[in-house]
VOPAGU-2260 file (C-alpha; in pm, 1 decimal, decimal comma):
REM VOPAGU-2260
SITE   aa  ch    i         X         Y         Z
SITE  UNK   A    0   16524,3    6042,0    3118,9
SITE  UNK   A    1   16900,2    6069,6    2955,9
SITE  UNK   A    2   17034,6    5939,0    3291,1
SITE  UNK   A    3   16870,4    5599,4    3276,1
SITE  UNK   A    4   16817,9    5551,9    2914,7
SITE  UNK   A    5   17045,1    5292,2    2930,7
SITE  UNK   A    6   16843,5    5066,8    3168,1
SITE  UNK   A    7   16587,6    5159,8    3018,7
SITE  UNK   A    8   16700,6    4987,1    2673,4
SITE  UNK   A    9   16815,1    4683,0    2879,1
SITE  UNK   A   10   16469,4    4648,4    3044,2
SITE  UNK   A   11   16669,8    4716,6    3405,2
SITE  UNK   A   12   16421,2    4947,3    3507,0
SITE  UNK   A   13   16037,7    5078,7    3288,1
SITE  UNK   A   14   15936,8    5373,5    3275,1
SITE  UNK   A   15   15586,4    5438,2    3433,5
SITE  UNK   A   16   15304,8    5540,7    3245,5
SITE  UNK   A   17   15073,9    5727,8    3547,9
SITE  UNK   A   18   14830,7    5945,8    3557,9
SITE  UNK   A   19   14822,8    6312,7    3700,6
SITE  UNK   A   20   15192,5    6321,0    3636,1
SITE  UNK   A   21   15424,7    6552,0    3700,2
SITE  UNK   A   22   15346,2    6626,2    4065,9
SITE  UNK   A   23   15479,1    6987,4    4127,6
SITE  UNK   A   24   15576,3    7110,1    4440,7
SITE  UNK   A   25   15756,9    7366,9    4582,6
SITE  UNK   A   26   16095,2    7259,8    4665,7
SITE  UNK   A   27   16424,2    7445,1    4871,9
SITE  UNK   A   28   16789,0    7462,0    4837,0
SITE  UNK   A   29   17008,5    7484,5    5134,1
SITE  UNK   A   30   17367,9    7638,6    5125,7
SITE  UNK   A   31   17575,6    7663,3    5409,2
SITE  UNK   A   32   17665,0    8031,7    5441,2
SITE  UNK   A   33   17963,2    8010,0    5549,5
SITE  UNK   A   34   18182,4    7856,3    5294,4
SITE  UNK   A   35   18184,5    7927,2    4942,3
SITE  UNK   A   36   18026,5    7677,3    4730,7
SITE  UNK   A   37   18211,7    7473,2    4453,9
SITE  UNK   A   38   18136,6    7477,3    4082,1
SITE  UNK   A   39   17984,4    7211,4    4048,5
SITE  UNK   A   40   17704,2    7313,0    4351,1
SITE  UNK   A   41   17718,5    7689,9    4166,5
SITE  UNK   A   42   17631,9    7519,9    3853,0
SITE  UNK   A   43   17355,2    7331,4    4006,3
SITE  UNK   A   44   17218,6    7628,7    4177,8
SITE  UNK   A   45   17196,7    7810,6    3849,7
SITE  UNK   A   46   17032,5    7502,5    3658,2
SITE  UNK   A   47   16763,3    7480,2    3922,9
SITE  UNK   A   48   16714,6    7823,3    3906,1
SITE  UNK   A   49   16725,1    7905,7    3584,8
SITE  UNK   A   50   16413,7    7589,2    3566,2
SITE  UNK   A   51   16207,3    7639,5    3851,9
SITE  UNK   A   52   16274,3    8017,1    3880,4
SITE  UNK   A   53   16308,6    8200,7    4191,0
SITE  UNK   A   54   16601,9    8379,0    4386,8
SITE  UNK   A   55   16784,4    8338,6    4689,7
């Protein structure tokens, strides 16, 4: 939620309260193979990773 917090203070956007919640699913990163990928997309890689689990 630190990446809206802010309109969440101003009362932009609420938070929803809903049951059930979180929905999990299985989800799939795509890299082309061909190039190298940047740092930032490396770093991403690793966060997802390192909180979902898996390999590639």
């Amino acid at each position: 939620m630190h990446t809206i917090g802010q309109e969440i203070t101003n009362q932009q956007i609420v938070a929803l309260d809903i049951q059930h919640t979180p929905v999990f699913r299985t989800w799939y990163l795509v890299t082309p193979n061909k190039r190298e990928a940047s740092t930032a997309a490396e770093a991403f890689l690793q966060f997802m990773l390192e909180k979902a689990g898996g390999g590639y």
